[in-house]
VMD Tcl script that draws the C-alpha trace (Angstrom):
set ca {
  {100.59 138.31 27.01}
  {100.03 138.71 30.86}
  {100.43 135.49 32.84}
  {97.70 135.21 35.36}
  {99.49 134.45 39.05}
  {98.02 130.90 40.74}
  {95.93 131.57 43.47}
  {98.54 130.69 46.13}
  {100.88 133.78 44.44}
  {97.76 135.96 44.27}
  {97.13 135.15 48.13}
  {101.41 135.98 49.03}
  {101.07 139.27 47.05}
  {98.06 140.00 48.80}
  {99.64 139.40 52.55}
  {103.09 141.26 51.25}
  {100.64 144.07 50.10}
  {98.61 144.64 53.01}
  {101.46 143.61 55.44}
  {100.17 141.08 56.96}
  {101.42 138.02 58.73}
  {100.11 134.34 58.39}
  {99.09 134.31 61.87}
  {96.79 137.93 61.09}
  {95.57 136.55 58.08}
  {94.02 133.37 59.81}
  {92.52 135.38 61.69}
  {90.68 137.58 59.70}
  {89.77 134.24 57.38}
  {89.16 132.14 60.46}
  {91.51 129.84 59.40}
  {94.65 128.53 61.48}
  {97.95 129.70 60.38}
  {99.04 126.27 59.46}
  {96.26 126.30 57.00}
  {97.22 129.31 55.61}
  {100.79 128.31 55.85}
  {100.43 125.39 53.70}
  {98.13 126.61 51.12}
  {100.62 129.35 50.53}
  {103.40 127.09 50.51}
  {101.97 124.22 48.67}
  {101.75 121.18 50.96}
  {98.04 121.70 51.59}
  {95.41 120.96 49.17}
  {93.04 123.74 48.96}
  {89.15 123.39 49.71}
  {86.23 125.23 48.50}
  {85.11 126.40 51.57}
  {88.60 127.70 53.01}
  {88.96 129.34 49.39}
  {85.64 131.15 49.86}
  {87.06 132.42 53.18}
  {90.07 133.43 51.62}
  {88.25 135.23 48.81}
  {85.98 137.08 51.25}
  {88.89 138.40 53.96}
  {90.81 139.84 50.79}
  {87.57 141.86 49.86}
  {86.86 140.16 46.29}
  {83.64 138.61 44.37}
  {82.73 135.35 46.06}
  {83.55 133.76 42.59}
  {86.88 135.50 42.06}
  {88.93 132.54 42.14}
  {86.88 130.00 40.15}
  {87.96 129.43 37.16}
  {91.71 128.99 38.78}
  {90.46 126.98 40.88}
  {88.96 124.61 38.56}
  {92.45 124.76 36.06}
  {94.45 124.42 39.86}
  {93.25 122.03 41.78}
  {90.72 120.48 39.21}
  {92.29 119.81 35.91}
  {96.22 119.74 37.13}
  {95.30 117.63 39.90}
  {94.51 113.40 40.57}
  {90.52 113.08 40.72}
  {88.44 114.00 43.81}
  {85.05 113.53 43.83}
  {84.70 114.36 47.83}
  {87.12 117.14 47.70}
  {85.42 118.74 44.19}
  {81.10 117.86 45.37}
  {81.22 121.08 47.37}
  {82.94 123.14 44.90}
  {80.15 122.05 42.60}
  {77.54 122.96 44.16}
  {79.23 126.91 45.25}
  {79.02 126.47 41.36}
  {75.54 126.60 41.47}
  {74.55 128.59 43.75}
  {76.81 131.57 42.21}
  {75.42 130.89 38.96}
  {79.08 129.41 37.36}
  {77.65 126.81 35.37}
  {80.87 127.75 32.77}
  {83.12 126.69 35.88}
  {80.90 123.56 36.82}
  {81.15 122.50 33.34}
  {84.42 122.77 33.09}
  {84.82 120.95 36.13}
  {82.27 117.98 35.43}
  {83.81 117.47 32.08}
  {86.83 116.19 34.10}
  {84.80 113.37 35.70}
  {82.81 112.37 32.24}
  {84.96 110.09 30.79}
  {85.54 107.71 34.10}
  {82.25 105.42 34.05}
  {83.28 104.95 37.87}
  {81.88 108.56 38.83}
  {78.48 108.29 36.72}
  {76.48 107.62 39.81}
  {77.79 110.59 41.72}
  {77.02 112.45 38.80}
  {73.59 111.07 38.27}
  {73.31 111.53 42.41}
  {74.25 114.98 42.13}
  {71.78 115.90 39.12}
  {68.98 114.29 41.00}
  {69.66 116.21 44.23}
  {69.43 119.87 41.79}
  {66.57 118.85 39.91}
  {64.96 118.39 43.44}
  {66.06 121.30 45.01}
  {64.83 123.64 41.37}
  {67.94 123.88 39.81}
  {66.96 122.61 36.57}
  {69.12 123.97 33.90}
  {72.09 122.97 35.63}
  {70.50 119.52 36.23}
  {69.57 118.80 32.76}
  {73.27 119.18 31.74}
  {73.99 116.57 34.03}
  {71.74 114.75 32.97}
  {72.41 115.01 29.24}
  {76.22 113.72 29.54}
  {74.85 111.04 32.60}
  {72.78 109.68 29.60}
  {75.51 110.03 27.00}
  {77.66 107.93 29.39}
  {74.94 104.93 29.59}
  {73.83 105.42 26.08}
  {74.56 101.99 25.05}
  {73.22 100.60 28.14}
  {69.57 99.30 28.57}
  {69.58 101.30 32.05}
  {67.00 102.44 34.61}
  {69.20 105.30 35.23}
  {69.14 106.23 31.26}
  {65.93 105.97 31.38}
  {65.27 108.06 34.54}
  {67.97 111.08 32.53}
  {65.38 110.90 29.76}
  {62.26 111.37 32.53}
  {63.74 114.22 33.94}
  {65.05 115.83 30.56}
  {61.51 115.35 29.48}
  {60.02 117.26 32.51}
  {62.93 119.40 32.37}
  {61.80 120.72 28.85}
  {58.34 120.63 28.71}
  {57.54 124.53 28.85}
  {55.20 126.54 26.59}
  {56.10 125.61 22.88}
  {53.69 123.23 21.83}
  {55.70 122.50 19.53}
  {59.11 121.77 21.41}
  {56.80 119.58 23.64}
  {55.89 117.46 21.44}
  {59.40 116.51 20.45}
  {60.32 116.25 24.03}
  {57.21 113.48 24.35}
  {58.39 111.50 21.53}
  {61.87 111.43 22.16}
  {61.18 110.31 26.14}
  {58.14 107.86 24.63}
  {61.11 104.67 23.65}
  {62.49 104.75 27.09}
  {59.55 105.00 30.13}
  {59.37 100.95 29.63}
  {63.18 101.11 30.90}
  {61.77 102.91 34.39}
  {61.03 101.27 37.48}
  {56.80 100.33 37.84}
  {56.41 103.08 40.41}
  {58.25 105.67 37.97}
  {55.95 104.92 35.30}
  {53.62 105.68 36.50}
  {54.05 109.27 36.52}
  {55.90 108.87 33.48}
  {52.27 107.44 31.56}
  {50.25 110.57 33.36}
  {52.87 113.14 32.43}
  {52.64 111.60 28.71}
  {49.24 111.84 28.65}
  {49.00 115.11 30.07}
  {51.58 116.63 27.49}
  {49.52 114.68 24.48}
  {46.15 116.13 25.82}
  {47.20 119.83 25.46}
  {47.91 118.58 21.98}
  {44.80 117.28 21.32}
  {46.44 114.70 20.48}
  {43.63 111.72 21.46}
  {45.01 108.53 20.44}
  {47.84 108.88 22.25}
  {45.84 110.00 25.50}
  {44.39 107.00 25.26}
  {47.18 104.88 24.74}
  {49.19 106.19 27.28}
  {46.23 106.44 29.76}
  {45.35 102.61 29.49}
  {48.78 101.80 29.89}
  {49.01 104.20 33.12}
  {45.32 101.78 34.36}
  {47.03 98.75 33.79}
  {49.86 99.47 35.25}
  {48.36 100.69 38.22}
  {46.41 98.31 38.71}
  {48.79 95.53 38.65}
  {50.38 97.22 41.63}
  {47.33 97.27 43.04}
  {46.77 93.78 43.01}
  {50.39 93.01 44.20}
  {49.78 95.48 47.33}
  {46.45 94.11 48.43}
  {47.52 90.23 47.20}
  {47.56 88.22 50.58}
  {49.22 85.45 49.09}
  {52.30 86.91 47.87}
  {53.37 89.48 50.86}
  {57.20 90.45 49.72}
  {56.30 91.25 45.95}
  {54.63 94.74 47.67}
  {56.49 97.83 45.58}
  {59.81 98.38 47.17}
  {58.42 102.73 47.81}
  {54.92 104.20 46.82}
  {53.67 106.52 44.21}
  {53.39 110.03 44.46}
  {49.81 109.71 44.74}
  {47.59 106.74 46.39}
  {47.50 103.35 43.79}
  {44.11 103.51 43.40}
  {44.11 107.27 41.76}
  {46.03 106.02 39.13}
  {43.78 103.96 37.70}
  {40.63 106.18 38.50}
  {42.69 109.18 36.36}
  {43.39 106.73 33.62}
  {39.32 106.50 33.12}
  {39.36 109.47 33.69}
  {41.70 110.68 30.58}
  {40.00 108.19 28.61}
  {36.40 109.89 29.07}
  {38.35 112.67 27.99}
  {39.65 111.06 25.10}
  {36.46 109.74 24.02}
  {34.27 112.81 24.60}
  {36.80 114.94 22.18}
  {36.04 112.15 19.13}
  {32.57 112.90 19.65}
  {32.14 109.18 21.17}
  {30.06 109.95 24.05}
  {28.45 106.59 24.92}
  {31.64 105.04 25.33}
  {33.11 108.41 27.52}
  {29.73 107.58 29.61}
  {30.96 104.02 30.27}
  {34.68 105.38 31.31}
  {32.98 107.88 33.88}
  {30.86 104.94 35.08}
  {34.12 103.04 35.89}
  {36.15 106.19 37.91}
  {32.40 106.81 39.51}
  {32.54 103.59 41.47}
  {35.51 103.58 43.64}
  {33.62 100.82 46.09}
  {36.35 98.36 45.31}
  {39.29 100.99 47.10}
  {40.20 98.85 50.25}
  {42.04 101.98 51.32}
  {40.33 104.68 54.19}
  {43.13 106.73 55.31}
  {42.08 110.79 54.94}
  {43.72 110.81 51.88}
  {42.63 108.00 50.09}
  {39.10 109.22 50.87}
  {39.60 112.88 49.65}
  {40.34 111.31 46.48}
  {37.61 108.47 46.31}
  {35.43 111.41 46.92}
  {37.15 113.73 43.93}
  {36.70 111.24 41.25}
  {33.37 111.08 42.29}
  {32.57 114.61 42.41}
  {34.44 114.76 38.96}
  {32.40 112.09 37.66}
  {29.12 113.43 38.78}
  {30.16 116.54 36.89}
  {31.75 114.58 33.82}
  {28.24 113.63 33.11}
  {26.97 116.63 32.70}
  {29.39 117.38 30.38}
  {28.96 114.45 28.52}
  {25.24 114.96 28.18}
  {25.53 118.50 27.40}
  {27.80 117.04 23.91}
  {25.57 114.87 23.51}
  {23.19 117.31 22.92}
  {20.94 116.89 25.93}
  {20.28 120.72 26.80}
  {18.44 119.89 29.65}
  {20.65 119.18 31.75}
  {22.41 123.04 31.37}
  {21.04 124.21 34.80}
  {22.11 121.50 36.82}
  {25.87 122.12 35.61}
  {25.68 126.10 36.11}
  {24.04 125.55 39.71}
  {27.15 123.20 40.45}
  {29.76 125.89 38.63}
  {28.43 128.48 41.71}
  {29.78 126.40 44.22}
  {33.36 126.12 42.57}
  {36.40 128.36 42.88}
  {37.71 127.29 39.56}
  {35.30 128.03 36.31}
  {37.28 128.13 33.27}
  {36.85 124.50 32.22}
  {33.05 124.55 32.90}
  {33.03 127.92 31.18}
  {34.81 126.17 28.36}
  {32.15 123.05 27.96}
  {29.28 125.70 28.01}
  {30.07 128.16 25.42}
  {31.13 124.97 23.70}
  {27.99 123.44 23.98}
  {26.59 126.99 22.83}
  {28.16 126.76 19.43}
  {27.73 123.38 18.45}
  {23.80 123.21 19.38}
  {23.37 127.07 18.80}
  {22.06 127.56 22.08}
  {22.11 131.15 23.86}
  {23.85 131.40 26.94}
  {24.15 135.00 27.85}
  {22.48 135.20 30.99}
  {24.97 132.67 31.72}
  {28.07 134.26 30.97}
  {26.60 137.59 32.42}
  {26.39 135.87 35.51}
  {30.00 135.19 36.07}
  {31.17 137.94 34.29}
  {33.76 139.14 36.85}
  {35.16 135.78 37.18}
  {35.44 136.39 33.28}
  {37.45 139.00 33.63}
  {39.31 138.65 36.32}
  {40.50 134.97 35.30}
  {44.35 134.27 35.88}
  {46.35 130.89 34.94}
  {47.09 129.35 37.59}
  {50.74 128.57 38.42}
  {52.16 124.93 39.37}
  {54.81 122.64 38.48}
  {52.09 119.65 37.91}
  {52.24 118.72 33.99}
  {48.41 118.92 34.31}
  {48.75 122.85 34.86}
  {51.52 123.56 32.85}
  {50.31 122.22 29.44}
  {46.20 121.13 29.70}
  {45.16 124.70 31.30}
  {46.69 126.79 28.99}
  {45.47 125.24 26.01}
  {42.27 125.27 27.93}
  {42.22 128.87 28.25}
  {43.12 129.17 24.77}
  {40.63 127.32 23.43}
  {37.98 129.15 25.77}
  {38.89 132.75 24.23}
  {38.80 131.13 20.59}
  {35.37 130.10 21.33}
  {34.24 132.82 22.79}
  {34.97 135.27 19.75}
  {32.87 132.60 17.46}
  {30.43 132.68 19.66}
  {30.24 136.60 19.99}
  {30.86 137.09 16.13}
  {27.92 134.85 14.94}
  {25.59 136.45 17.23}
  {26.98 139.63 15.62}
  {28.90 141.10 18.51}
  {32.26 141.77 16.16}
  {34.37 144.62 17.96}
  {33.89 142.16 21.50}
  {34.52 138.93 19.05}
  {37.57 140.05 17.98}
  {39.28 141.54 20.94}
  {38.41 137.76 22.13}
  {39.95 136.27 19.11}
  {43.24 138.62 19.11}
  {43.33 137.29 23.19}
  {43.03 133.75 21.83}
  {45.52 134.14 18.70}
  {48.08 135.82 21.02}
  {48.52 132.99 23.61}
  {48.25 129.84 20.98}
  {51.30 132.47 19.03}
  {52.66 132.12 23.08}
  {53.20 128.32 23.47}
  {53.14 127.82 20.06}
  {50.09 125.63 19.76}
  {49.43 125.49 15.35}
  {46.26 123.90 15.80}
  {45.17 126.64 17.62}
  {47.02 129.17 15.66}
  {45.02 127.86 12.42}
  {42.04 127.85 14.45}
  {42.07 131.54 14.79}
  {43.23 132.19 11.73}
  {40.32 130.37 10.33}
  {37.80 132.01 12.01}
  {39.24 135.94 11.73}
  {39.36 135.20 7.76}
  {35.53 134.03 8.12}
  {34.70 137.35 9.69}
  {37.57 139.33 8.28}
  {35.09 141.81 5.78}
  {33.72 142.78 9.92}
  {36.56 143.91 11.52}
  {37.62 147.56 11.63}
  {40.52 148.33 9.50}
  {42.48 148.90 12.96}
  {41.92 144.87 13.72}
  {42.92 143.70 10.58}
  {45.90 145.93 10.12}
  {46.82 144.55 13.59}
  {46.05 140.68 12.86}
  {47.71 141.17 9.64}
  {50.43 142.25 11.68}
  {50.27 139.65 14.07}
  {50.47 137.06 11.71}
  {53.52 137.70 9.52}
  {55.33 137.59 12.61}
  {54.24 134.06 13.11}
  {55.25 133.41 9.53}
  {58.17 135.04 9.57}
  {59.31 133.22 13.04}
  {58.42 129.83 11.62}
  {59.85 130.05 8.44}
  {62.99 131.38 9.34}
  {63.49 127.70 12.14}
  {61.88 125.81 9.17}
  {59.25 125.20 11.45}
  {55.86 123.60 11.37}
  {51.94 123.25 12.55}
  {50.44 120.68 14.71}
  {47.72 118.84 13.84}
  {44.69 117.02 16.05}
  {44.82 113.64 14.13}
}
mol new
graphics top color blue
foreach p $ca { graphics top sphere $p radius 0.5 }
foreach p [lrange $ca 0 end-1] q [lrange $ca 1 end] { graphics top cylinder $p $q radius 0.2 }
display resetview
């Protein structure tokens, strides 16, 4: 078995090699022959930074060394948080989690370096690093597991944001597990906590919960509120602010709720939500920001109520809403509520579509890191492609009906949405004796590999209860 040489014998073949003296060697590295003297020797601990020079003015990977490094001057040596940080983060940034690992495991079982840990997981999570963050995060919560901690708490807010992606599925674990612990969080944190929530359970259709989580965010919020604008008990202000003004908080929390109410067919009581986020007259606030908002929700609630009319049933309304959809960059949602609105009350709207036809077609998701974007608009577009094809296949239209339903059946397949999956399942069996033997041979297709991918993780559908 070959015996790897240390770094330090690695470095004194290397000189012996080349032959080069201390003194040359420092300066090619840019390090001072008594630096180079005592790493060589010994009597110098040896930094990241002076290793990295080392490592480049022999001519090897920038990583070369790590993984002695972490069994040198890591494992075989007393504890240094300060001396191991920047080695850490070099980690990172060459994509060495195995060496960070191996490094961090050292620290793990000390309960005095949790906060540098937690400190150093919040300050990758910030700067995108996110995989390496959430395993930080996971052994920072392991750590305070049997403590009824903020910072617990927060581990479990960021694992949840961490792993919300596009399995519906996955997501929905991730919301329940982080549900027990966003009481633990300070006010201002959940806050976000309640909207993120929210957010995740309305992709999922998932409308009690919406609700629940929404009122809770409104109640919240406006406690806060209160405190803030309180002149009688100055001091009891929150100790930072939200990421967005007070006020929006509890105008989004109507908001969701109108949302929630709409989608159980309760439209009276929607109507009295979108009252409530309509009138922002009590918002003592008049900074530029505060009044872009106060004039959003009210935009958005002037709009809401066409919507709400339209499920209702009141047709009449129709034009009003597609003369406002002109004006707006963004279509898919109103797109959504009219073909919607089509099949329920069996109402034609093909001029309508016609009309924004390119916009149609041209239609990409839009990209954010916002929970709102990452979970409500894909299900959104989902949802608008599934109604689309019933749409076009009861008004006969079957080879256009099913390239809409195949769009539609693809994506829910995507982020693993099994409401939607059963949806368009559903409807292709309904029209199945229509489709040309090329559709069904390809949604035949389609849909063992859904079974097969499902059954083989013992996995299982959503529902919208």
């Amino acid at each position: 078995m070959e015996i790897t040489p240390t770094i330090r014998a690695e470095i004194e073949g290397y000189l012996k090699q080349k032959g080069l003296s201390m003194t040359q060697f420092g300066h090619i590295t840019n390090l001072n022959v008594g630096t180079v003297s005592g790493i060589i020797t010994g009597n110098r601990s040896l930094s990241v930074n002076q290793l990295d020079r080392i490592t480049s003015g022999m001519n090897l990977p920038p990583d070369y060394f790590y993984e002695r490094f972490v069994e040198e001057c890591v494992e075989e040596t007393p504890l240094n948080w300060r001396r191991i940080k920047p080695f850490l983060y070099r980690c990172v940034e060459l994509g060495r989690l195995d060496c960070l690992q191996r490094a961090v495991s050292m620290f793990l079982d000390n309960p005095v370096y949790t906060h540098s840990l937690f400190e150093l997981a919040e300050d990758l999570f910030h700067k995108g690093y996110r995989d390496t963050a959430a395993y930080l995060y996971e052994n920072v919560a392991v750590s305070e597991r049997k403590q009824h901690s903020e910072r617990l708490a927060l581990c479990q807010y960021r694992l949840f944001s961490i792993r919300i992606g596009e399995d519906q599925a996955q997501n929905l674990q991730a919301a329940a597990k982080f549900e027990p612990f966003v009481d633990r969080l300070d006010e201002i944190d959940q806050l976000d906590a309640f909207k993120d929530l929210a957010n995740v359970y309305r992709s999922l259709s998932l409308w009690n919960k919406v609700t629940e989580f929404s009122y809770q965010m409104g109640q919240l919020a406006q406690i806060q509120y209160n405190l803030v604008h309180n002149s009688k008990r100055k001091g009891t202000e929150p100790k930072r602010n939200p990421s967005k003004p007070l006020f929006t908080y509890i105008a989004y929390s109507e908001l969701l709720c109108a949302n929630a109410c709409d989608a159980r067919g309760e439209h009276e009581q929607a109507l009295e939500h979108i009252h409530r986020y309509a009138d922002l007259s009590w918002v003592k606030e008049n900074d530029p920001e505060s009044l872009y908002w106060k004039q959003q929700y009210q935009q958005w609630a002037k709009i809401n109520t066409y919507v709400n009319k339209l499920m209702s049933g009141d047709i009449s309304v129709l034009p009003n809403y597609v003369e406002h959809m002109a004006a707006e960059k963004e279509i898919f949602a109103e797109l959504l509520n009219i073909i919607e609105v089509a099949n329920r009350y069996n109402v034609n709207v093909d001029h309508i579509l016609q009309h924004f036809e390119l916009q149609i077609a041209t239609y990409q998701e839009p990209s954010s890191s916002d929970t709102y974007t990452q979970q409500v608009l894909p299900e959104e577009y989902i949802r608008f492609w599934y109604k689309m094809a019933k749409y076009s296949l009861n008004k006969g239209r079957y080879p256009y009906g099913f390239k809409c339903l195949i769009n539609a059946f693809e994506k829910a397949v995507t982020i693993n949405h099994g409401l939607l999956i059963a949806n368009c399942v559903g409807l292709f069996l309904h029209f199945k004796t229509h489709a040309a033997p090329e559709t069904q041979t390809q949604f035949q297709f389609m849909y063992e590999e859904v079974w097969e991918k499902n059954d083989k993780k013992d996995g299982f559908l959503l529902d919208g209860n």
